[in-house]
N, C-alpha and C positions, 0 to 999 in steps of 0.2 A: 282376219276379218275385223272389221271396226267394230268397237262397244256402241251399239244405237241406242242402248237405256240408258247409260250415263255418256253421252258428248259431252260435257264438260269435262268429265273426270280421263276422259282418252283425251283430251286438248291438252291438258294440264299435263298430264305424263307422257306427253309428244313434247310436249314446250321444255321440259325437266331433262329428258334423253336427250336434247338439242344442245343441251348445254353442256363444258368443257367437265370432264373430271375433277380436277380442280372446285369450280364452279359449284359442284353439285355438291363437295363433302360440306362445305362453306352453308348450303341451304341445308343439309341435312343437320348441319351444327345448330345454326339458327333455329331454324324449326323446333328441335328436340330444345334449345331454351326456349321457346314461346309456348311452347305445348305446356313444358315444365311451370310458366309463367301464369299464363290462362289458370292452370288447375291450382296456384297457389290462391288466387285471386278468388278463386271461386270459391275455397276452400273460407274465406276472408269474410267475404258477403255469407256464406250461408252461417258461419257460427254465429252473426250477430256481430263483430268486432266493428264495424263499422257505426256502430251505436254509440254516441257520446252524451254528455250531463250536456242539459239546454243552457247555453249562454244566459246569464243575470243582468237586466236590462239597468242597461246604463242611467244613473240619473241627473237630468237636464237641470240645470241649474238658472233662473230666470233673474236677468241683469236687464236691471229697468235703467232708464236713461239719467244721465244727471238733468236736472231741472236747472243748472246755471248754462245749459247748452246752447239757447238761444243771447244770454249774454254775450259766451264769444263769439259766436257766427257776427253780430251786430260790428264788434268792437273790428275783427279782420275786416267787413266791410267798409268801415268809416278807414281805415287804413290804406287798401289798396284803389279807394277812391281817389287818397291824396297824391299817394303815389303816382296814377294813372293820368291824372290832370296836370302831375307838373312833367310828366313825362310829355304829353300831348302837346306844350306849349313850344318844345324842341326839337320836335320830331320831323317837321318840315325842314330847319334847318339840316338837320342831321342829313337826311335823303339826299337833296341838293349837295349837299357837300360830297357826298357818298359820289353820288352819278357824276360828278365834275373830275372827281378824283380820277375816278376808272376810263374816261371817257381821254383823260389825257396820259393814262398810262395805254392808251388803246386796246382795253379788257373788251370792248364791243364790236372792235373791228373795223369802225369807223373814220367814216376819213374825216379832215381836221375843216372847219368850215372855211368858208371864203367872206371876209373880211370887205365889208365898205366902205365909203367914205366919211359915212353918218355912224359907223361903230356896232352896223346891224351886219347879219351874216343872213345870208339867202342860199336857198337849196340849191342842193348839185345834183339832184337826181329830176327826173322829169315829174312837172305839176300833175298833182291828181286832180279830180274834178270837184272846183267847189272852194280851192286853195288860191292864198292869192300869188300874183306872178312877179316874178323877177321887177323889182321897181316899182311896184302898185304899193301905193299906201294901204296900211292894214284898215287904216279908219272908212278908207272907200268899201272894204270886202265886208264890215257892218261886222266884224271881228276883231279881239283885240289882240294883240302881239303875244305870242306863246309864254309863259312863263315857264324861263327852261336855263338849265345853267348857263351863265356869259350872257342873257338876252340873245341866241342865237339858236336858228330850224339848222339841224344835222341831217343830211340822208339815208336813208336808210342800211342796215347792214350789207355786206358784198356776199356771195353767196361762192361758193369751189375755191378759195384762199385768196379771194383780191378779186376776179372776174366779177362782171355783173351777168345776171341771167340776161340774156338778149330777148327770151322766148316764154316766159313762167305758163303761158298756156300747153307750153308744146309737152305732149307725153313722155315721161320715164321710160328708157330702154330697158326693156323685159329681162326681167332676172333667167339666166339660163339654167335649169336644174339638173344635175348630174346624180346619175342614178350607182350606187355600189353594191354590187353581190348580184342576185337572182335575175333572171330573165325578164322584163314585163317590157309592158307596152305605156304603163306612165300614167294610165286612165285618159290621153291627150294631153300630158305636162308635155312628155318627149317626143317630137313628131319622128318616128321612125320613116327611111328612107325606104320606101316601097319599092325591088327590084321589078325591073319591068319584065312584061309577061314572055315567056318563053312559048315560042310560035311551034317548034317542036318538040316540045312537052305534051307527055299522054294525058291524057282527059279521060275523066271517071277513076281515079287511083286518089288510095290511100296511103298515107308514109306510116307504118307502125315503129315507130323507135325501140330502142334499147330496153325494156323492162319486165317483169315476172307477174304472174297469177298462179291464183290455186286450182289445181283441176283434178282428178279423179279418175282414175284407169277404172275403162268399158268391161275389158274381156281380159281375164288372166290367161297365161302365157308358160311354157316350157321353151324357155329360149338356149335354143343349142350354145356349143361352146369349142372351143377350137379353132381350126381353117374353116373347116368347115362351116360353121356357125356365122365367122365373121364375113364370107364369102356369102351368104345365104342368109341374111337377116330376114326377121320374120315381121309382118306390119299390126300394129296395136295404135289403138283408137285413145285417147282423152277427149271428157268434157269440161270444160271453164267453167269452175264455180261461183267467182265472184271478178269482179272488174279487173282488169291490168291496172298494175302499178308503172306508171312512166316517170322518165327525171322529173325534177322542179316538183313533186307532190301531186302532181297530174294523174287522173286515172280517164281509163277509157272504159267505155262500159262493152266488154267483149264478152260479157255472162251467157253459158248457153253455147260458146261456139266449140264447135269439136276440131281437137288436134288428133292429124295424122302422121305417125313418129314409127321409124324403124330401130330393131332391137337386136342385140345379138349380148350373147352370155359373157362375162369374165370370169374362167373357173379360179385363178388367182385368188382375187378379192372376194368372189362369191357374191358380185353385184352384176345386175342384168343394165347392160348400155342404152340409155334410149336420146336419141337422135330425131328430133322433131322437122319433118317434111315440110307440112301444108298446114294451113289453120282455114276452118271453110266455118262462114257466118250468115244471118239473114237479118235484111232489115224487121225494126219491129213490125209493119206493116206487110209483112210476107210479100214485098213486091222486087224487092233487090237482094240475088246474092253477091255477097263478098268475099273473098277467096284468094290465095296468093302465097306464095312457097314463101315460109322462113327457116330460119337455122338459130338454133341452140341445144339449149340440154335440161335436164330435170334431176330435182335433188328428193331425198326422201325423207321423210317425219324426223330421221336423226341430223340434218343440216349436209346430210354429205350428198356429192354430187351420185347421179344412177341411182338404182331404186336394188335396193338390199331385197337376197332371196335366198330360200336353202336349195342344196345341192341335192341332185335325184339322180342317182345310177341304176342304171337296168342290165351291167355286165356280169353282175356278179352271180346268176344261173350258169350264164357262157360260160365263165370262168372256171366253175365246179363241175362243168361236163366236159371240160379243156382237160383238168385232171385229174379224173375219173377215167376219161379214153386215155389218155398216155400211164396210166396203171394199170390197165386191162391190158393195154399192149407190151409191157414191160412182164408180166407176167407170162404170156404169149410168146414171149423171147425165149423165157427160161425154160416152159417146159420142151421147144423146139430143141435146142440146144441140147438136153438133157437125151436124146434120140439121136445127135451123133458122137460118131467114134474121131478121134484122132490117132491117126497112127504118123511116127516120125519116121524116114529115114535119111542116107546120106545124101538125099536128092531133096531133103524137104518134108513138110509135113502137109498130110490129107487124109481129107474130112469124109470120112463115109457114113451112109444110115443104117441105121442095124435092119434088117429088116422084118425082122419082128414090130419094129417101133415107127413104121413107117406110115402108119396113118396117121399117128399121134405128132409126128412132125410136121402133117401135112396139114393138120386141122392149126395148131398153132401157130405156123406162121400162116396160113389166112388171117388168122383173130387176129392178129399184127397186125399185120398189113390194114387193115380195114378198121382196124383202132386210131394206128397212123391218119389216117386219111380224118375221118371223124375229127379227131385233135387238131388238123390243122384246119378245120370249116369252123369249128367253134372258136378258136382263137383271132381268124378271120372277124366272123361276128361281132366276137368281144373289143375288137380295133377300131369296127365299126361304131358299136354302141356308145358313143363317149358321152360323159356327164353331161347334167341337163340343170338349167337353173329356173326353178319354179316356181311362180306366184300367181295368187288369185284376183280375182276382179275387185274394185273398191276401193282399191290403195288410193292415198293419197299423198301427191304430190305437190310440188313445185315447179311451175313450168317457165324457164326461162327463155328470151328471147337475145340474143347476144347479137345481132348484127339489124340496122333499120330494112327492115322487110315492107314491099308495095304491092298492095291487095286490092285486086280488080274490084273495081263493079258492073255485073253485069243483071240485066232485066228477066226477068222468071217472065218465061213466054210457054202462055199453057195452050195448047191446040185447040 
């Protein structure tokens, strides 16, 4: 039976047994140092050692300004004034020289102008609006001639290594985004290719995929063991305690549905086999149930597969009256026996009853005889009786699902 005053504390030493041997000396180690730790600590705080002398506050030492500060501030100003205006007188040169340079090392990418007869250059790219045209005097466009190195208009940059855009309005081809690892749908980045509808495909079905929940044995069990046992499984009920876990971190919320799972005993291992049939469910709305044979198996609180049980035998009366009758009948021999004569001769030896002792032979081998018989009904029995493995309702399981199982729906029609 489960601890229902401390579930945390049966969680905790379910989760503890779950783990490898190994595993566990490793916790036990750790633990007994943190236990050890904990009490040193505390041991620490309660004497007071953590009481130290107050810190002696620092003293701030107060550094007033030099009063010649405003002298230098003035004197750097008057300086990088001068600096600043003889720079300024060059810096146009500079620029111009700059851009003529690169423009003939083709750092811009530009193509080289086209030359007139008057020493002007005119654009290679199509006039924008407002510019003057091929041949128009600048003085007519009420504009004066660009000042640009060479006295010459260059056109503008080439755009894909030389090509001009034909089209700058026309849209950028959509970047296509590839997705790595997990399953999705992209939020609409990836248009997934929608298979078309399958015209003989059932309607009203569920696909339950590959994954486990926690569920709870209804009714406890003495599950035979042997041929017999495994020839003759017996039916136990589970309820789902909390949601199915499916791939991808997906859960399904199957809370509340009861599995029906067949059992038969391993006298071996001493674990009871359960073999999960049907999983039968109801809409939250009580208006649909859902329903549909799966296939798996269930593990128990220690991680192992089948649900661990002790072993119950009921042979062991049989067996003491198995031989009890064959010693009442072994006694029954002797004193029979003890009532004949042997006599030998050269024809052979024969058996005679004294007869004096003739009832006493007769009573004896009855009680034999009738011992016999006895002994072999009890031992029958006892062949019969084979071990039983047995557990009570409440356990808790694992219930897995190992193959994708398709669970009807059908409509709750009340008269």
């Amino acid at each position: 039976m489960n601890n229902t005053k401390f579930p945390v504390i049966e969680k905790a030493r379910a989760w503890f047994y779950r783990q490898p041997s190994a595993q566990q000396q490793k916790y036990k180690k750790w633990g007994t140092i943190g236990a050890f730790a904990l009490v040193a600590l505390g041991v620490y705080y309660l004497t007071g050692q953590n009481e130290k002398a107050p810190r002696v506050a620092e003293v701030q030492k107060d550094v007033s300004p030099q009063k010649a500060e405003s002298v230098i501030q003035d004197d750097i100003v008057t300086t990088l004034g001068a600096q600043i205006k003889q720079q300024g007188n060059t810096i146009d040169q500079k620029v111009n020289d700059a851009v003529a340079d690169a423009i003939s090392k083709g750092q811009f990418n530009l193509a080289p102008p086209s030359q007139t007869g008057q020493g002007t250059a005119t654009l290679s790219t199509p006039t924008q609006p407002g510019a003057a045209q091929p041949g128009q005097n600048s003085a007519a466009t009420g504009s004066a001639a660009p000042e640009y190195p060479g006295m010459a208009n260059y056109p503008a940059p080439l755009n894909n290594g030389g090509a001009a855009d034909a089209n700058p309005d026309q849209a950028a081809a959509p970047i296509e985004t590839q997705w790595l690892g997990g399953i999705s749908e992209g939020n609409g980045d990836i248009p997934l290719n929608t298979p078309e509808a399958d015209s003989a495909a059932k309607k009203n079905t569920i696909q339950l995929p590959v994954g486990f929940m926690k569920a709870k044995l209804l009714v406890g069990v003495n599950a035979l063991t042997g041929e017999y046992g495994s020839e003759n499984p017996q039916t136990l009920m589970f309820r789902v305690q909390a949601p199915a876990q499916l791939p991808n971190f997906i859960k399904m919320n199957l809370r509340g549905c009861f599995n029906i799972s067949n059992v038969s005993g391993n006298l071996s291992s001493e674990r009871i086999i359960v073999l999960p049939v049907s999983i039968h469910c109801m809409t939250m709305d009580g208006r649909y149930i859902v329903e549909g044979q799966v296939k798996g198996f269930v593990s128990d609180r220690d991680g192992k597969r089948d649900m661990s049980a002790r072993v119950v035998s009921r042979a062991g009366r049989l067996l003491a009256g198995t031989v009890l009758a064959k010693s009442v009948e072994a006694f029954a021999n002797v004193i029979g026996n003890q009532s004949i004569q042997q006599n030998v001769s050269p024809l052979g030896s024969i058996n005679t009853i004294k007869p004096d002792e003739a009832v006493k032979n007769g009573a004896a081998t009855g009680v034999a005889g009738g011992f016999t018989e006895v002994s072999k009904y009890l031992l029958n029995l006892a062949q019969q009786t084979s071990p039983a493995l047995e557990t009570g309702p409440g356990k808790d399981v694992m219930l897995f699902i190992q193959e994708t199982a398709e669970l009807t729906i059908k409509e709750v029609r009340i008269k």
